[in-house]
DRENPA-3360 file (N, C-alpha, C; in nm, 2 decimals, always signed):
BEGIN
1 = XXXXXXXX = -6.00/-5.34/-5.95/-6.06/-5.26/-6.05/-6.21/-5.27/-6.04 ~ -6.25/-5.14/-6.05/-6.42/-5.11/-6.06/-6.47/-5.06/-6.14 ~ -6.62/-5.10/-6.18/-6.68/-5.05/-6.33/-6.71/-4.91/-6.30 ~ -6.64/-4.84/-6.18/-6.69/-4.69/-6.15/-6.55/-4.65/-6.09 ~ -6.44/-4.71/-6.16/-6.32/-4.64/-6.19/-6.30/-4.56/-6.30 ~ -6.29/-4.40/-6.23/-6.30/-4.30/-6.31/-6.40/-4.20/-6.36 ~ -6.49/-4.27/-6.25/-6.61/-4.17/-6.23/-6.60/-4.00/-6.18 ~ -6.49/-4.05/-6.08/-6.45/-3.95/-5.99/-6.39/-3.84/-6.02;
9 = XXXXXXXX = -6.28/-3.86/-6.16/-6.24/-3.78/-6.22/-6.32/-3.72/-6.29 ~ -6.42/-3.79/-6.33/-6.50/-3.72/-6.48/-6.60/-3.57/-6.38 ~ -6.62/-3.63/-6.28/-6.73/-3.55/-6.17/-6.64/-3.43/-6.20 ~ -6.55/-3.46/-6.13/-6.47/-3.30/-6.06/-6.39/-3.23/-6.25 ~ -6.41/-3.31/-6.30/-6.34/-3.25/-6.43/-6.46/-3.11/-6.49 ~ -6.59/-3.24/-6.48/-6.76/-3.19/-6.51/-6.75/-3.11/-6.42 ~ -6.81/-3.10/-6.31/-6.85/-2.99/-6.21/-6.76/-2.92/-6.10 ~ -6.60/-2.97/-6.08/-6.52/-2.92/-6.00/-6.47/-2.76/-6.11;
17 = XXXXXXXX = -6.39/-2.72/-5.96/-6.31/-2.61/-6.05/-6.16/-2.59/-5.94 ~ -6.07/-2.48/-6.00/-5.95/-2.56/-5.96/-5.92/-2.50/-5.82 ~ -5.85/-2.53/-5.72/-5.86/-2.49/-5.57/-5.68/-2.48/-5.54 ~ -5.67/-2.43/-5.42/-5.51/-2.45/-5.38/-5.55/-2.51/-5.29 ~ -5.46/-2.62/-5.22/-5.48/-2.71/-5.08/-5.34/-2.62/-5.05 ~ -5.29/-2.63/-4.93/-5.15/-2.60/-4.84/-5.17/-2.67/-4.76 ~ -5.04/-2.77/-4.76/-5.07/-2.84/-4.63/-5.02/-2.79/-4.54 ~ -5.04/-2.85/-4.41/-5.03/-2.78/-4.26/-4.93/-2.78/-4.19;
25 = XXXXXXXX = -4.86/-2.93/-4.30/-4.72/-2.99/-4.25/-4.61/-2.96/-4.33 ~ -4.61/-2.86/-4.46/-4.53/-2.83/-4.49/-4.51/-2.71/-4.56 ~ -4.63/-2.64/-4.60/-4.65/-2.50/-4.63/-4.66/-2.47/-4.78 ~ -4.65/-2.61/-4.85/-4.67/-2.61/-4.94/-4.76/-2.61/-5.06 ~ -4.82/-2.51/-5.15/-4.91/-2.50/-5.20/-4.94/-2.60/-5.33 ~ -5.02/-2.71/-5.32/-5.05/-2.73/-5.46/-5.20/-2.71/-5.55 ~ -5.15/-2.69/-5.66/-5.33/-2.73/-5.75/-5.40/-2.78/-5.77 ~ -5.51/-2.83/-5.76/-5.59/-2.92/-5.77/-5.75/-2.93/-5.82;
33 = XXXXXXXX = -5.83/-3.00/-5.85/-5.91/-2.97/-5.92/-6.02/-3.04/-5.84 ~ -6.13/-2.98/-5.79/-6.24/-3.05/-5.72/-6.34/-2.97/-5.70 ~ -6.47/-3.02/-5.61/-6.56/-3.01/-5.66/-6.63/-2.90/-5.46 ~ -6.61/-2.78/-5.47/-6.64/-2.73/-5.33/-6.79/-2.67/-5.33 ~ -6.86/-2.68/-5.23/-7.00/-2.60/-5.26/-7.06/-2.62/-5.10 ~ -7.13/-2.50/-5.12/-7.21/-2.50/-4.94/-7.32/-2.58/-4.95 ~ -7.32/-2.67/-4.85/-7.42/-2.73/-4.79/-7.53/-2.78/-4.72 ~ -7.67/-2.75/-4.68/-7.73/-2.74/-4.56/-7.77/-2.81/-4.50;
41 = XXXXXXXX = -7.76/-2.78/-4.38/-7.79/-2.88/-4.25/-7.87/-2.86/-4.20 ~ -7.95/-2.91/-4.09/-8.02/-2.86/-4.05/-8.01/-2.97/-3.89 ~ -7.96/-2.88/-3.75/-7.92/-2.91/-3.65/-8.03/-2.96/-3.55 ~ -8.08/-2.98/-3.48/-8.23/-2.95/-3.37/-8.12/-2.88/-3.22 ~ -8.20/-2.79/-3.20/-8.21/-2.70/-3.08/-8.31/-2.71/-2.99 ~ -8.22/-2.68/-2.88/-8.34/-2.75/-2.76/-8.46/-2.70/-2.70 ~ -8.51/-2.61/-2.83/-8.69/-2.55/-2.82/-8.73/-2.65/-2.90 ~ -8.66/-2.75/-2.98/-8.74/-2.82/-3.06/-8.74/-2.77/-3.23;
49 = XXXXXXXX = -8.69/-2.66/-3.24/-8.68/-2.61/-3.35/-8.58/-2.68/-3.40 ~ -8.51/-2.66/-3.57/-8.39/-2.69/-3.65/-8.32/-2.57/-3.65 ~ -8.19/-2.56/-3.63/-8.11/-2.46/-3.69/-8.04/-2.48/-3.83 ~ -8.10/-2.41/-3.94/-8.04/-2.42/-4.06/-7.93/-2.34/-4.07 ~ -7.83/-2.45/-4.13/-7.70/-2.38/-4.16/-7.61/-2.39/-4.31 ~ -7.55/-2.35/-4.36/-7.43/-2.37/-4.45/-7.38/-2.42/-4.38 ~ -7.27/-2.55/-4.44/-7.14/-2.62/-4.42/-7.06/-2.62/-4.53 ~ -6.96/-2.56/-4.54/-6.82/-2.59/-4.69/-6.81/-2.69/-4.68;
57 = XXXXXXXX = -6.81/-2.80/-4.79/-6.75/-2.92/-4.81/-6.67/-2.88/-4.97 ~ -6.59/-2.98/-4.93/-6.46/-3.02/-5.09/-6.49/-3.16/-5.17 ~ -6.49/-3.16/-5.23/-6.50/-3.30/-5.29/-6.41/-3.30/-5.41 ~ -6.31/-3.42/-5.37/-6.16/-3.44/-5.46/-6.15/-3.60/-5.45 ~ -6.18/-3.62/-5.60/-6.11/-3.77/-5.60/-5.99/-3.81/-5.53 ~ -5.98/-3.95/-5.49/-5.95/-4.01/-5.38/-5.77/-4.00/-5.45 ~ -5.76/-4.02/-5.58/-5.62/-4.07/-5.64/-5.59/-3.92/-5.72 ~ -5.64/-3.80/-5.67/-5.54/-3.64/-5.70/-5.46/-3.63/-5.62;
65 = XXXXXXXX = -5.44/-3.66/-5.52/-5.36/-3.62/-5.46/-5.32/-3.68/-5.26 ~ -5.23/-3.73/-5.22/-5.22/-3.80/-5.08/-5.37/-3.74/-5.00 ~ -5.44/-3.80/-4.89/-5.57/-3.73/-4.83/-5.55/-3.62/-4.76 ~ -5.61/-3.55/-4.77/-5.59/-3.39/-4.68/-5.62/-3.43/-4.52 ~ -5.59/-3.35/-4.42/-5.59/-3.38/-4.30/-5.62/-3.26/-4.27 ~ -5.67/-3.29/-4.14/-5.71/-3.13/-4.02/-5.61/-3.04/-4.03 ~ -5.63/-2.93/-4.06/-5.56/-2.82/-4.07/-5.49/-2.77/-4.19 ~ -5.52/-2.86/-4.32/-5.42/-2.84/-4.45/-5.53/-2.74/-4.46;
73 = XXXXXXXX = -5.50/-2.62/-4.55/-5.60/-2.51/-4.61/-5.61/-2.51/-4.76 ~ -5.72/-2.45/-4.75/-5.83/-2.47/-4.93/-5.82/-2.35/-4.98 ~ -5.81/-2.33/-5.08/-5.87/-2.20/-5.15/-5.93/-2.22/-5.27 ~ -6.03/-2.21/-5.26/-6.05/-2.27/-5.41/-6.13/-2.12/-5.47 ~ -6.11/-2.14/-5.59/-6.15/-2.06/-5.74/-6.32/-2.00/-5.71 ~ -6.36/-2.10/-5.66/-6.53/-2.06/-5.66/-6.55/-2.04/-5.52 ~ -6.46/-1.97/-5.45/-6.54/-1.94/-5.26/-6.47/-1.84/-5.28 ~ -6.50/-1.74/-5.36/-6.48/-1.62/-5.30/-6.40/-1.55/-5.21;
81 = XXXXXXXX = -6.27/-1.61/-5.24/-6.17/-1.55/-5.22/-6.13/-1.59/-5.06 ~ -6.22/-1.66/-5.00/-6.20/-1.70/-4.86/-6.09/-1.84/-4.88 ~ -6.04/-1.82/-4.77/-5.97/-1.98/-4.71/-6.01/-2.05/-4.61 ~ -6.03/-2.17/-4.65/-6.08/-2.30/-4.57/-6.03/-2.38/-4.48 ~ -6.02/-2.43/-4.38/-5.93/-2.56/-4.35/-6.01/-2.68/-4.35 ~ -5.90/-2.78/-4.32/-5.99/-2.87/-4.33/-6.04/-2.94/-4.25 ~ -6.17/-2.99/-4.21/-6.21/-3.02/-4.06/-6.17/-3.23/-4.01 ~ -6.20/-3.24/-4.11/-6.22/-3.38/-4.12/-6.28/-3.44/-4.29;
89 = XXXXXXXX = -6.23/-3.61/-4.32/-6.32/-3.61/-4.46/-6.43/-3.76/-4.36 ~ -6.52/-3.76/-4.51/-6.61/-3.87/-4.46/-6.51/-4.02/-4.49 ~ -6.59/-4.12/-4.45/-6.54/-4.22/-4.44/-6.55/-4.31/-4.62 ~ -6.42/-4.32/-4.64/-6.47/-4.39/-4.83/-6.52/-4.51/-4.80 ~ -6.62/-4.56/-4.87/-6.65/-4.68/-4.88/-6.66/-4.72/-5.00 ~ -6.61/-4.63/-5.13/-6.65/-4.63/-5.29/-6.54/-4.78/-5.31 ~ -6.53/-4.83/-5.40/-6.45/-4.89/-5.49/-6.35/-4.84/-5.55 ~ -6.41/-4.80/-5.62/-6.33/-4.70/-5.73/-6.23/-4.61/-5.71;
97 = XXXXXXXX = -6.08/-4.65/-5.70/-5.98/-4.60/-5.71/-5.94/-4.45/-5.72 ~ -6.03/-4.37/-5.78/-6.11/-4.22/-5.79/-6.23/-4.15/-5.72 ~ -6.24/-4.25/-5.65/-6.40/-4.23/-5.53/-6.39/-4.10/-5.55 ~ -6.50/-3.99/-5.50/-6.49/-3.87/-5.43/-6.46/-3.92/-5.28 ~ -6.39/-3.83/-5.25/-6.34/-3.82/-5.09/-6.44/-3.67/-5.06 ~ -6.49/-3.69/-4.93/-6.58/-3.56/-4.90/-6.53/-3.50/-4.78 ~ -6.44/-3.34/-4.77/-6.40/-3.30/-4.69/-6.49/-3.17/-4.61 ~ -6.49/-3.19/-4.50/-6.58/-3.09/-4.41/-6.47/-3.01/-4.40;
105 = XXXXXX = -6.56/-2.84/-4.41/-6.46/-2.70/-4.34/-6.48/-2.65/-4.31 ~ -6.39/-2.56/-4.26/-6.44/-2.43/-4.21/-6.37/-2.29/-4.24 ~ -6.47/-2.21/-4.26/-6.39/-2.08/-4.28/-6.27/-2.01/-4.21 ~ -6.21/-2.00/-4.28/-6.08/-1.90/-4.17/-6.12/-1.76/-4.16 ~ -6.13/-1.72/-4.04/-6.19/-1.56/-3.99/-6.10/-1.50/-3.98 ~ -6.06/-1.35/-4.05/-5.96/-1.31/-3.97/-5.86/-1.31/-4.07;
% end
């Protein structure tokens, strides 16, 4: 137990909104509630310059739902009607049984 058990829920409760995941392995849609928003990066290119970009990231407490893997797809409420997959998440290091989990994506084209 951690004194930031249940932080994670409160975040995505506060600032998420609700998404569909499908996973890859079984075509199955479920609902879920998290926290999606574009990102910026900023790359270096070999003039020396940055290339600034948008990245989709997801952010879903750790204990909503088993962890998403490469290729499960996102739809969530607030992206505009596009679908996501999923690239990879970051590595948890939280405590808290509800951590945010942070998933990289990418648009589906097409």
């Amino acid at each position: 137990m951690s004194v930031f058990d249940g932080i994670g829920s409160i975040l995505a409760s506060v600032f998420g909104d609700a998404a569909v995941v499908t996973r890859k392995a079984t075509g199955l849609p479920t609902s879920v509630r998290g926290v999606f928003r574009l990102v910026t990066v900023e790359d270096p290119v070999a003039d020396g310059r940055d290339l600034i970009r948008q990245v989709p990231i997801f952010q879903l407490p750790a204990n909503a739902m088993a962890p998403l893997v490469r290729g499960d797809q996102i739809v969530p409420a607030n992206g505009g009607g596009k679908t996501y997959i999923v690239l990879d998440a970051n590595d948890q290091t939280e405590l808290a049984v509800d951590a945010m989990t942070t998933y990289r994506l990418e648009e589906v084209i097409g």
